[in-house]
C-alpha positions as CSV (number, residue, x, y, z in Angstrom):
1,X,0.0,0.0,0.0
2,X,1.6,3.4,-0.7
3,X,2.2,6.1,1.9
4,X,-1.2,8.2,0.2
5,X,-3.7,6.0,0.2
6,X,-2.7,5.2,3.4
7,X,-3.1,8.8,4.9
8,X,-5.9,8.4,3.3
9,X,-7.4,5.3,5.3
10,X,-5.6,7.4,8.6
11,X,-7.8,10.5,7.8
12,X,-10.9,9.1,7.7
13,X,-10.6,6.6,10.4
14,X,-9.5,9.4,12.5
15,X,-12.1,11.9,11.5
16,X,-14.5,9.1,12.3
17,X,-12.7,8.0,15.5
18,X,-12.3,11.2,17.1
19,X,-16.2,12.2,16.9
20,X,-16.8,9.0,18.9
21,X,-14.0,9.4,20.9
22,X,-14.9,13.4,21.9
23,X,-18.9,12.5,22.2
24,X,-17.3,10.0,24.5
25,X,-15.2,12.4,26.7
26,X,-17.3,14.8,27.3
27,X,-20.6,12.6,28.1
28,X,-18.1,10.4,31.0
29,X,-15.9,13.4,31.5
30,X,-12.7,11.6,30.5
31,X,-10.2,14.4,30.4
32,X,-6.6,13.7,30.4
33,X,-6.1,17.1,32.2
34,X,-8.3,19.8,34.0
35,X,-7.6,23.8,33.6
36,X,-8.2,26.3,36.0
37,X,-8.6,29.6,34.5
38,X,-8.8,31.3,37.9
39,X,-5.5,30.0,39.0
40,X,-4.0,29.8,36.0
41,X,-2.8,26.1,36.7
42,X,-3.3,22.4,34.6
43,X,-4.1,19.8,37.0
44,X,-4.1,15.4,35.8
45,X,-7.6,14.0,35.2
46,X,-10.8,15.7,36.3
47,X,-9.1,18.0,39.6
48,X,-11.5,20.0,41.2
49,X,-10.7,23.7,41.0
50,X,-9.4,25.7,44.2
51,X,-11.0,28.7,43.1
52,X,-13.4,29.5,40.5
53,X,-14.9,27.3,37.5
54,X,-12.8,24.3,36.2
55,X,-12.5,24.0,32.4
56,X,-12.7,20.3,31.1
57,X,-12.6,20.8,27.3
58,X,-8.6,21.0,26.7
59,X,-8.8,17.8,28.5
60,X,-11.7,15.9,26.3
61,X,-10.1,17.0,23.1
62,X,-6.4,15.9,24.4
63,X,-8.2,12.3,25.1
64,X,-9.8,12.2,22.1
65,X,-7.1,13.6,19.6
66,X,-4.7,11.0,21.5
67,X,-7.1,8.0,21.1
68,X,-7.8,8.7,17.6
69,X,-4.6,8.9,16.7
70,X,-4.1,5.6,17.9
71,X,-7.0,4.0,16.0
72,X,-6.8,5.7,13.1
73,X,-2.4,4.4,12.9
74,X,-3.8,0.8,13.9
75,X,-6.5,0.9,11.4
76,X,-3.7,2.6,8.8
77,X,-1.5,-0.6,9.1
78,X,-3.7,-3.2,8.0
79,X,-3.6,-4.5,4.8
80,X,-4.8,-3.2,1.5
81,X,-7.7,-5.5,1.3
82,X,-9.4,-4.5,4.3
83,X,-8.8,-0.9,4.6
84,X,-9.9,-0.6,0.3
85,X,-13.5,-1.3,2.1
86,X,-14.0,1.7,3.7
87,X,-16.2,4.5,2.6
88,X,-14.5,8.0,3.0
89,X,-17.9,9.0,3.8
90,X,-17.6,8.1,7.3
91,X,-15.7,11.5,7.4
92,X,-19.0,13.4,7.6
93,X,-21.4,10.9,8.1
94,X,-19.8,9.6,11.8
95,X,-19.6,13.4,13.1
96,X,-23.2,14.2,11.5
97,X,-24.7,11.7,13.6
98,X,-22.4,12.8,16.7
99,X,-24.0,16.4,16.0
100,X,-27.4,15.0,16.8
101,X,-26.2,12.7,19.8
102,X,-24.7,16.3,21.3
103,X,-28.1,17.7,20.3
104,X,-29.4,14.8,22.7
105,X,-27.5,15.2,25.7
106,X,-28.0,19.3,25.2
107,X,-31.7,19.4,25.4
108,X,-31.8,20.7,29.1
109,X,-30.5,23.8,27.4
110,X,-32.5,23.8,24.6
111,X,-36.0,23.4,26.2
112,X,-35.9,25.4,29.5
């Protein structure tokens, strides 16, 4: 396989993969690292914030740039025949659907 069309199987898997993977964060707060703005400090994980609010979403895209990454450079190495299969639609179509999941788990806001 040559080194474009496997970028090419990388990209989309990772498009795909880090939708899932951010939907996923954010829903079961899986942050790799918390910020507190007040402070002006990074703490590991989900750390509660000494003073003011704590901001989780440098953490949720960190966890699911790193997992996607991951995927999408495991999925990259397989062969030819496998990876020729998938549809570079999954680009759009896998974050679409995350769009209406986030729509979903949003609707307190939406219907106060």
């Amino acid at each position: 396989m040559s080194a474009p069309s496997r970028f090419g199987v990388f990209a989309v898997t990772f498009a795909a993969a880090y939708a899932v993977l951010y939907v996923l964060a954010v829903d079961q707060n899986w942050a790799l690292f918390t910020y507190h703005p007040a402070t002006n400090t990074f703490a590991p994980l989900t750390g509660k914030a000494p003073a003011g609010p704590s901001m989780y979403w440098y953490g949720w895209m960190t966890t699911a740039a790193l997992g996607a990454g991951v995927l999408a450079a495991l999925v990259s190495l397989l062969p030819a025949g496998l990876t020729r299969r998938i549809w570079s639609g999954v680009a759009w179509a896998v974050p679409l659907c995350v769009i209406v999941v986030f729509a979903f788990l949003l609707k307190g806001y939406f219907l106060r």
